[in-house]
BALOBA-1460 file (C-alpha; in Angstrom, 3 decimals):
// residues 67
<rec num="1" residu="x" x="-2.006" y="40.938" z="-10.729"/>
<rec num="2" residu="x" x="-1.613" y="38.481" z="-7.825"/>
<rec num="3" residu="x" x="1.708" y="39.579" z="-6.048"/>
<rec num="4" residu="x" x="1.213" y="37.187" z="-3.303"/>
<rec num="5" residu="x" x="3.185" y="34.031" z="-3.526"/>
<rec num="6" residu="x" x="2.435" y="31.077" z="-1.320"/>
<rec num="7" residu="x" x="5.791" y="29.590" z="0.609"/>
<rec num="8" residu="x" x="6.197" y="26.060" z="-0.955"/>
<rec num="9" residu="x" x="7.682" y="25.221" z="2.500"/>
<rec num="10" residu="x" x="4.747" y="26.012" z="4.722"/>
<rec num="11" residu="x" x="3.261" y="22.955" z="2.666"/>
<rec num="12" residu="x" x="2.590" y="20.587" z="4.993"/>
<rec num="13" residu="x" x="1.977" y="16.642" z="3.823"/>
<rec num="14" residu="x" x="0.528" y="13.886" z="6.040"/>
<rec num="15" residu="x" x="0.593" y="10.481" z="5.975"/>
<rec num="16" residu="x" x="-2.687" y="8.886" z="4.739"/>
<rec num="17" residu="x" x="-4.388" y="6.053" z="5.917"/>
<rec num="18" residu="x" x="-3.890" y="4.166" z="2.407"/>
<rec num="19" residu="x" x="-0.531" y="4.541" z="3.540"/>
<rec num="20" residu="x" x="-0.326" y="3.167" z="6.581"/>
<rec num="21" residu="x" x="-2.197" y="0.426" z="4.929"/>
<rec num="22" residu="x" x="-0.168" y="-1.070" z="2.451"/>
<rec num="23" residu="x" x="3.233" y="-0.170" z="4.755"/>
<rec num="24" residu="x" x="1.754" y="-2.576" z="7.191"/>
<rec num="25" residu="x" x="0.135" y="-4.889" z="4.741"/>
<rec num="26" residu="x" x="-3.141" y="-4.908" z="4.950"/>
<rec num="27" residu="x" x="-5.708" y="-3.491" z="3.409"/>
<rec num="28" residu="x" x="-7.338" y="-0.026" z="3.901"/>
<rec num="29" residu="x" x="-10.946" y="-1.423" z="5.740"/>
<rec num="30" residu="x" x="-8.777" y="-3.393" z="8.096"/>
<rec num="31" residu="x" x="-6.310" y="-0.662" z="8.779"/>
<rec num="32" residu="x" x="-9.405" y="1.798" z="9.001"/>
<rec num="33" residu="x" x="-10.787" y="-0.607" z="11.526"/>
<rec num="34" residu="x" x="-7.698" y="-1.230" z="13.994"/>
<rec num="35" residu="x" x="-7.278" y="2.746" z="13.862"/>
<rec num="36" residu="x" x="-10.791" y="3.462" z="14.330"/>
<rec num="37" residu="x" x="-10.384" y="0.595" z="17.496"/>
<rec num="38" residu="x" x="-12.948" y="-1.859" z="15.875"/>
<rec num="39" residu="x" x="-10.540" y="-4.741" z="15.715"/>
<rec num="40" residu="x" x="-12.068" y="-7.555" z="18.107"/>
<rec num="41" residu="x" x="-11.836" y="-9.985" z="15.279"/>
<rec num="42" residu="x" x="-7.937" y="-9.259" z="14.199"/>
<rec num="43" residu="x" x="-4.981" y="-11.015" z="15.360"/>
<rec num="44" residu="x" x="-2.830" y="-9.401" z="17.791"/>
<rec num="45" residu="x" x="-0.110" y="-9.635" z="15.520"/>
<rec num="46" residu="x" x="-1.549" y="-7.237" z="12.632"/>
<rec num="47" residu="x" x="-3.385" y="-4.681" z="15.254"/>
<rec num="48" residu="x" x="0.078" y="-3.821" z="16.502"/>
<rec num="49" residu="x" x="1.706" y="-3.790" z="13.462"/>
<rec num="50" residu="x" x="-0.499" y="-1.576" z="11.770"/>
<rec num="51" residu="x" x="-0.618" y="0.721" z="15.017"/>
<rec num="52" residu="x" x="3.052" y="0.112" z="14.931"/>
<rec num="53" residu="x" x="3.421" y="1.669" z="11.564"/>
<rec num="54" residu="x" x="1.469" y="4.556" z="12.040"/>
<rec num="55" residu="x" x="3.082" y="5.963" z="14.547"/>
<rec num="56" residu="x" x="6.379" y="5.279" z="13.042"/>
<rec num="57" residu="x" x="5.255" y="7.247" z="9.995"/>
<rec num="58" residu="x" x="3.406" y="10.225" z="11.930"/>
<rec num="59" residu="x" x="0.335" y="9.328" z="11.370"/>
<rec num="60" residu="x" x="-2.798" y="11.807" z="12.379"/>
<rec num="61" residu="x" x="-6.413" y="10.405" z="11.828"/>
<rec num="62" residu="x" x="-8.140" y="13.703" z="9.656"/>
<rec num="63" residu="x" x="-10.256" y="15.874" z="12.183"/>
<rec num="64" residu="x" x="-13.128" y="15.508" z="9.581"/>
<rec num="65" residu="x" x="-13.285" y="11.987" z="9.417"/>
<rec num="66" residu="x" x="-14.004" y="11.652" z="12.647"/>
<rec num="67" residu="x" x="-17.667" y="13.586" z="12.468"/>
């Protein structure tokens, strides 16, 4: 018998790219790319926008996407 419970509130949810993607917009290879910094084509408009909404919803690229 498993008497150890997990504590719902040390559940942690972060914001996904997706997400930032369609709160800015646009779609998820052109958020990927403005986050990843391979925007040279975009306008100026959508790169902050998107970088914009990120930050205003927390977003944190995933440590395992980046290998």
């Amino acid at each position: 018998m498993n008497t150890h419970r997990r504590d719902p509130s040390l559940d942690v949810r972060h914001t996904t790219l997706k997400e930032v993607a369609k709160a800015s917009g646009v779609t998820l290879p052109t958020a990927s790319k403005i986050m990843g910094g391979n925007d040279g084509s975009m306008a100026e408009e959508t790169i902050l926008r998107v970088k914009a909404t990120a930050k205003r919803m927390g977003y944190r690229p995933h440590f395992a996407a980046k290998i």
